[in-house]
C-alpha positions in Angstrom: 0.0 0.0 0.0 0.9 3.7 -0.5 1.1 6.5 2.2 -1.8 7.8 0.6 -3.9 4.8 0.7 -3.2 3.6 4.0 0.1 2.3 4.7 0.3 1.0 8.5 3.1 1.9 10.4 5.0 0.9 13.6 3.2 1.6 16.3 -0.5 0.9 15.5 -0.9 4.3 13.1 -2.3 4.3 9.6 -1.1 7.1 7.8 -4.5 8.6 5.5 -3.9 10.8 3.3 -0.5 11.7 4.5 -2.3 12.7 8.2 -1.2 9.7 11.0 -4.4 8.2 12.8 -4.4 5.9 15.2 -5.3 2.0 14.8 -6.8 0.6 17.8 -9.2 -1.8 16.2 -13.0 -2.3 15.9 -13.6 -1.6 20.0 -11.9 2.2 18.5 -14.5 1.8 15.7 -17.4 1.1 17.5 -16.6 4.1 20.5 -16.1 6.3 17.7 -19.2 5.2 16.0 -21.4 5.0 19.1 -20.6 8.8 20.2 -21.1 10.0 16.5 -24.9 8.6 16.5 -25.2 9.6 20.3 -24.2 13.2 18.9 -26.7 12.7 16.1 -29.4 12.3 18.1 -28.8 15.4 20.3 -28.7 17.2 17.4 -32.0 15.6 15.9 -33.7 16.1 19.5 -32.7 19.6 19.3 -33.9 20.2 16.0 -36.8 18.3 16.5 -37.5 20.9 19.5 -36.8 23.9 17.4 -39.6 22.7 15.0 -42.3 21.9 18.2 -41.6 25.5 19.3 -41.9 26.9 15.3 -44.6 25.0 14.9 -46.7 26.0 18.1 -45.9 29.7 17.6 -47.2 29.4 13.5 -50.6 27.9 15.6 -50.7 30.4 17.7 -50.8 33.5 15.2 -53.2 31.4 12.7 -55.2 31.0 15.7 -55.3 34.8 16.4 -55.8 35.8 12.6 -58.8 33.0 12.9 -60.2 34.8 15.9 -59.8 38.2 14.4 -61.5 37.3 11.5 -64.4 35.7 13.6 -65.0 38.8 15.6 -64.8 40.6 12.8 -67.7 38.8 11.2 -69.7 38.9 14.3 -69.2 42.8 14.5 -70.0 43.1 10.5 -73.2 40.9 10.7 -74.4 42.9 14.3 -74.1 46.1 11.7 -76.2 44.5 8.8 -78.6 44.2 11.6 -78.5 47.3 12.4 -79.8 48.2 9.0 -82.0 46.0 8.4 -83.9 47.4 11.5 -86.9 48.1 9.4 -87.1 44.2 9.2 -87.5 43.0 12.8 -87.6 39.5 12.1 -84.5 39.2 9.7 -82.5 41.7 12.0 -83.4 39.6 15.4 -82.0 36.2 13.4 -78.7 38.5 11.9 -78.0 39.9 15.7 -78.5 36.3 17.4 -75.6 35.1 14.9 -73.6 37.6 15.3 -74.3 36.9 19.3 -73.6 33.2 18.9 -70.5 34.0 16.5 -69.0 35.9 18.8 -69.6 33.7 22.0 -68.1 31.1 19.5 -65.1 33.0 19.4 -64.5 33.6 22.8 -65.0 30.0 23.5 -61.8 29.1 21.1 -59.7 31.6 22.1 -60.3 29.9 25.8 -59.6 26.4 24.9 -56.2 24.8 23.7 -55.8 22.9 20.3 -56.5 19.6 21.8 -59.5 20.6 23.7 -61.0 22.1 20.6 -60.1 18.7 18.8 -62.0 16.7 21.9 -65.0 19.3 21.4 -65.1 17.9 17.5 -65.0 14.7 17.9 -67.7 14.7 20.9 -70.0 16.4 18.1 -69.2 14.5 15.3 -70.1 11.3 17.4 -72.8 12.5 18.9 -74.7 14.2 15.7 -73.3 13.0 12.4 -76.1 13.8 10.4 -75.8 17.6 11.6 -72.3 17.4 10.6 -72.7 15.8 7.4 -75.6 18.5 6.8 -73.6 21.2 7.6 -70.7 20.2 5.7 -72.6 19.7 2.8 -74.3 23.0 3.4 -70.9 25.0 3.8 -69.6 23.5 0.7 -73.1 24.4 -1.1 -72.1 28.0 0.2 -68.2 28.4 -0.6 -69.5 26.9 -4.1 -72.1 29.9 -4.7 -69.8 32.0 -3.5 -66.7 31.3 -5.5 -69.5 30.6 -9.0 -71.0 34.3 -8.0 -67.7 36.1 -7.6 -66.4 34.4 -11.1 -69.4 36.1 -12.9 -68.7 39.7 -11.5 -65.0 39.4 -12.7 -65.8 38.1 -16.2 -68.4 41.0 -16.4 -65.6 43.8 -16.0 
């Protein structure tokens, strides 16, 4: 062998690439091996960390944004109310969602992720028809909405 290559020496060195290491066998090997994956997953646990904490802040600023825009629907509907105060009936039923929207949103920005996940479940169990109805309703909705706001732009 070359000096380049590996050309042992007296002494238990192996000469790499013209730099002298030491030889001391496969228990060497295995030390070195089992402190380099030890070191690994620090560094993995760490990083893994970083993410959790990246991750739970992201959540917590959708989750403001989400309660914003909540509030801000409840305020908006309580002002179409407002106008429509020649029509009693259709005002009461606008200010009694904007009512329950609100409430709604002060009950999420109370609870923590997992509750709010618990809360969903406990529904969807206990009335999957509603669900089902609403979803299907919600979709009907975003649907109408996103057909009616095409035709306004293609009319410009």
């Amino acid at each position: 062998m070359t000096a380049s290559h590996g050309a042992r020496n007296q002494g238990g060195t192996v000469e790499i690439d013209g730099r002298a290491q030491t030889d001391d066998g496969p228990a060497a090997f295995r030390e070195h091996f089992e402190e380099s994956y030890r070191a690994a997953g620090r560094e993995a646990r760490r990083i893994g960390e970083a993410l959790r904490g990246q991750a739970r802040l992201l959540a917590a600023r959708q989750s403001e944004t989400l309660l914003k825009s909540v509030h801000d629907i409840a305020r908006e509907l309580d002002s179409e109310a407002d106008r429509l105060s020649e029509q009693a009936n259709i005002s009461d039923v606008v200010r009694r969602a904007a009512e329950r929207l609100g409430a709604t949103a002060d009950t999420l920005a109370r609870k923590s992720p997992s509750e709010l996940r618990q809360d969903a479940e406990t529904v969807c169990r206990r009335y999957p028809v509603a669900v089902a109805a609403g979803a299907l309703l919600a979709g009907a909705l975003v649907s109408y909405a996103i057909k009616s706001a095409g035709g306004r732009s293609g009319e410009a």
